[in-house]
N, C-alpha and C positions, 0 to 999 in steps of 0.2 A: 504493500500500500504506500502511496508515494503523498508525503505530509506537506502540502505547503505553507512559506511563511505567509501568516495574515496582512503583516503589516507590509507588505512589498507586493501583494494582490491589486490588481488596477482594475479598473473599469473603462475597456475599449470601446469604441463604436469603431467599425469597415465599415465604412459607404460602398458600395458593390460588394459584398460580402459574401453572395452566394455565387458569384464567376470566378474564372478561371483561377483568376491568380486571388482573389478573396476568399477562395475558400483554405488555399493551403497556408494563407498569412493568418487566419484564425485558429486551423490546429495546431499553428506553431504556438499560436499566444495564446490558446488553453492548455496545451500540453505544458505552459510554462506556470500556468495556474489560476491566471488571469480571467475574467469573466468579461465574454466576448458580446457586444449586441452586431449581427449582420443586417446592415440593414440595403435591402435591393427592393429593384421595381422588375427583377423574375425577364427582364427584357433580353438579357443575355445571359443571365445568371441561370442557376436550376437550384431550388433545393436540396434536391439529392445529393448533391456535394457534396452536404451540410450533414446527412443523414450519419455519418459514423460519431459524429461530437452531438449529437444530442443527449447522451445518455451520460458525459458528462456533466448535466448539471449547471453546465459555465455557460452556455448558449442561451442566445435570447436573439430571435428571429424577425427581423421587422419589415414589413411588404409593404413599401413607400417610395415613391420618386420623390427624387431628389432634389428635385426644380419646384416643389411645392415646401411650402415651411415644416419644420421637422416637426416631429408628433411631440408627444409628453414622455422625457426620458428622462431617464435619472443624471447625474453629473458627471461627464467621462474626466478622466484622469489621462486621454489621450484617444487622439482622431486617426485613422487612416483612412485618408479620402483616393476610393478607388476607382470612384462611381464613373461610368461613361463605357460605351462599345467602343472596341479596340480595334476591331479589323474592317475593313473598308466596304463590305455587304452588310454590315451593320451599320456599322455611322454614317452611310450613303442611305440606308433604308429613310433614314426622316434628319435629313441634314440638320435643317432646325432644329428638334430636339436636341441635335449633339452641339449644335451650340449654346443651347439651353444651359445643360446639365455642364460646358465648360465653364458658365458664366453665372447665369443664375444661381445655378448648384453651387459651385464654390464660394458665394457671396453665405449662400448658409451656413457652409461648413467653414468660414470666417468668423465669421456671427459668434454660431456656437462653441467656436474655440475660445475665441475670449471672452464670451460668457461666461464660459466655464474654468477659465483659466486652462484650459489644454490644452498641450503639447502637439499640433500639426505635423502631419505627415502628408505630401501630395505627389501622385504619379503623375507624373510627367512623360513624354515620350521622345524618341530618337526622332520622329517626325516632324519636329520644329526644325530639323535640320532641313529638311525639301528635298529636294533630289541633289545632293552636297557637293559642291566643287572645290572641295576640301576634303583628304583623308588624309589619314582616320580623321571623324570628327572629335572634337575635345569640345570642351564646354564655351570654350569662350568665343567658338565659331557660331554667327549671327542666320548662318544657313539661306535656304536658297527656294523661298515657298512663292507660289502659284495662290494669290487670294482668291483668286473668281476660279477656279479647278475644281474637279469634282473632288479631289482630295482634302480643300479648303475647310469643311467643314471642320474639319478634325484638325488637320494640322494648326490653319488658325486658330479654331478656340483655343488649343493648349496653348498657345504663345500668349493667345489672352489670359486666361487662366493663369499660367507663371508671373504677369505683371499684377496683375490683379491680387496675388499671393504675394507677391514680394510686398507691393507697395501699403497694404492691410496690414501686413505682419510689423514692419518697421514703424508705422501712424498708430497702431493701436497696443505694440508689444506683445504679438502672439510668436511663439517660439514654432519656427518653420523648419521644418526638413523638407527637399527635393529630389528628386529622383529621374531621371531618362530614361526610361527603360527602351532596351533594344530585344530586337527578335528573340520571345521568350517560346518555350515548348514543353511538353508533359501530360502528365497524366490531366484527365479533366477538361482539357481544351473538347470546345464544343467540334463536334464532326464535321459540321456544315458551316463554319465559320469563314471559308475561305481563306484560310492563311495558308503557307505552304506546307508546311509540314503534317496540317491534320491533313489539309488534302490528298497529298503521297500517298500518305499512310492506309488512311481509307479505300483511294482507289484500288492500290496494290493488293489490300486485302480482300476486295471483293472484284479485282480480275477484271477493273477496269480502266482503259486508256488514263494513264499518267498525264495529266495538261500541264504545260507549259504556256507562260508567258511571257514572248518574246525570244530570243534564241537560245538563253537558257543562261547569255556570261553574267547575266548580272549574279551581283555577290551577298551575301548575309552574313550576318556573323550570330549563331545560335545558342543562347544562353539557358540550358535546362534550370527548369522550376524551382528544386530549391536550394539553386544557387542564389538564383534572386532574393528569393527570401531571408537567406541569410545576408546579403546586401541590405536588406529594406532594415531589420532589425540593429544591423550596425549603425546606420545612416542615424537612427533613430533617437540609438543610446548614445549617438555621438555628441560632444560640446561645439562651442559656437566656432572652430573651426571646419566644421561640414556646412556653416552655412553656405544658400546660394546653391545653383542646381546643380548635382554629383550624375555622371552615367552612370548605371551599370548593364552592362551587357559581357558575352564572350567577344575577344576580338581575334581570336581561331575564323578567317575569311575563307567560303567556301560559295563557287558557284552553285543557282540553284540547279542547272545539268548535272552536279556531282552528287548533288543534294538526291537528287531524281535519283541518280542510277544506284545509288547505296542501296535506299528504300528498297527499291526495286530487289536487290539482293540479299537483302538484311531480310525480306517476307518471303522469298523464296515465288514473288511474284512472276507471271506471266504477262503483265499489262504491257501494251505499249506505249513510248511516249511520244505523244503527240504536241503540236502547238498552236498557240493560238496568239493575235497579234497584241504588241504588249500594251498595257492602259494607260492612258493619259497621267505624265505627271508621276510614274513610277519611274522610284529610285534608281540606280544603275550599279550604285555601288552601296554599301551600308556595312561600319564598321567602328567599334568605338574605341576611343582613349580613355582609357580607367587610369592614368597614371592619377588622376586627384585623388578616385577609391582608393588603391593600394598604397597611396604613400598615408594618405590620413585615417585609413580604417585599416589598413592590412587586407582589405578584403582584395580576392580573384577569387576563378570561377575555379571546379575544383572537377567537377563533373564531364568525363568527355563526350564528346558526341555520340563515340557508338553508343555506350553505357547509355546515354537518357534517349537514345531513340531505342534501342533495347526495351526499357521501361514502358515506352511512349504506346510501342506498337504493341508489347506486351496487355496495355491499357486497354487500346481499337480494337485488340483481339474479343474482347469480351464483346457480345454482339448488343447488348444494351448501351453500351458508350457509342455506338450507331446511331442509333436513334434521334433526328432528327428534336430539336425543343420542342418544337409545336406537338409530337407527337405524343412525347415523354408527360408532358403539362396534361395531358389528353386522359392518361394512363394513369395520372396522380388524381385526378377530379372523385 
């Protein structure tokens, strides 16, 4: 039986809490002892994520967007604001909204931090950077974004967002953490999300044509799950030397052609790949400089590629991690 200390027990809120990467930033921080509120609008998120930390006790589950004023909650002792769709069939589905929840949503989760006196956390992304005429990117490169693009919704609100955070945090004294996140992957990533890696994986397991877009050289650099995590939690516990926005990402560069044909062998797949022409305002190259993470947190990425696509596909293999949301939501009613 494992005893936690009372007095060093917090009271979290995850905004996105029940998506990809919200769910495994709350096992981390109940398993640490901490009583978690996740609170989602279920838009990309699933419950079922959620489903193995219920029985701890430390969950408290809240079904709320984020762009509406926060319900009646108790006093958190620390924010991680996750909230917003990540990949671009999402945050294209109602652009508005994603600029909503970059703007109006974090004007709440402003709010309530210094309300409450607590400790801010915000994800931020590698896509403030645009399609970057600068590698690797580092932070202090101002990047290279498309405002009227169908990507804009997303890349600009975060840019809004980061000012919005910075400029709140310094006029009011809420204690900010930042974060970049670049190409994350793992268990839990929704099936139909469009991003590369669930898509490989998917299709190779179900022996369908592998898509490509565009000829294949653009580059990523793939950061498994809970490296990140452990990133977000350093960032966190760090002092006012992490202020200001910190990457983390893998900067191991690999084209998505190589990306392709691993899968492709790593499943023992048949698919072929095929292509399709590449979308407006997609990166070319994408690759980060963590030198600020590793010189002020120690942290790098620890986890290699094979090992968490191992995991990943290990995950898709289960034929209910298929399952499209709409369906799953369907099946929980």
């Amino acid at each position: 039986m494992i005893i936690f200390d009372k007095k060093k027990t917090k009271t979290i809120l995850v905004t996105g809490g029940a998506g990809f990467l919200g769910s495994h930033l709350a096992e981390r921080l109940i398993d640490a002892g901490h009583h978690v509120f996740c609170l989602d609008n279920l838009h990309t998120g699933r419950e079922s994520n959620l489903d193995g930390l219920v029985e701890s006790n430390r969950l408290t589950f809240v079904d709320h967007d984020l762009v509406d004023p926060l319900p009646s909650l108790p006093r958190f002792d620390e924010i991680y604001n996750l909230a917003c769709p990540a990949s671009p069939v999402h945050y294209q589905h109602d652009p508005v909204a994603t600029l909503q929840v970059c703007s109006i949503g974090v004007q709440h989760v402003l709010e309530r931090s210094k309300e409450d006196g607590a400790a801010l956390f915000h994800t931020s992304t590698s896509e403030i950077y645009g399609d970057p005429e600068v590698h690797p990117q580092q932070e202090g490169y101002f990047g290279n974004v498309n405002p009227v693009g169908p990507r804009s919704c997303y890349d600009e609100g975060k840019r809004f967002a980061e000012t919005l955070l910075t400029d709140f945090s310094k006029q009011h004294n809420v204690r900010l953490r930042m974060v970049r996140i670049f190409n994350t992957y793992g268990p839990r990533m929704l099936a139909d999300d469009g991003r590369v890696v669930s898509n490989f994986i998917v299709q190779a397991l179900e022996g369908r044509p592998i898509t490509i877009y565009g000829d294949g050289s653009q580059t990523r650099s793939f950061c498994y799950v809970d490296d990140l995590i452990d990133g977000f939690l350093k960032v966190m516990a760090a002092g006012d030397e992490a202020e200001g926005p910190i990457n983390l990402g893998n900067p191991n560069e690999i084209t998505v052609g190589e990306l392709a044909e691993r899968i492709v062998a790593m499943t023992g797949s048949k698919s072929e790949i095929v292509r399709h022409p590449l979308p407006v305002d997609d990166p070319k190259r994408r690759r980060p400089d963590i030198s600020r993470a590793t010189e002020l947190l120690g942290w790098v990425p620890k986890v290699p590629l094979a090992e968490g696509l191992a995991h990943t596909i290990e995950h898709f293999a289960t034929p209910n991690a298929r399952v499209p949301k709409e369906k799953e939501l369907l099946s929980r009613v």
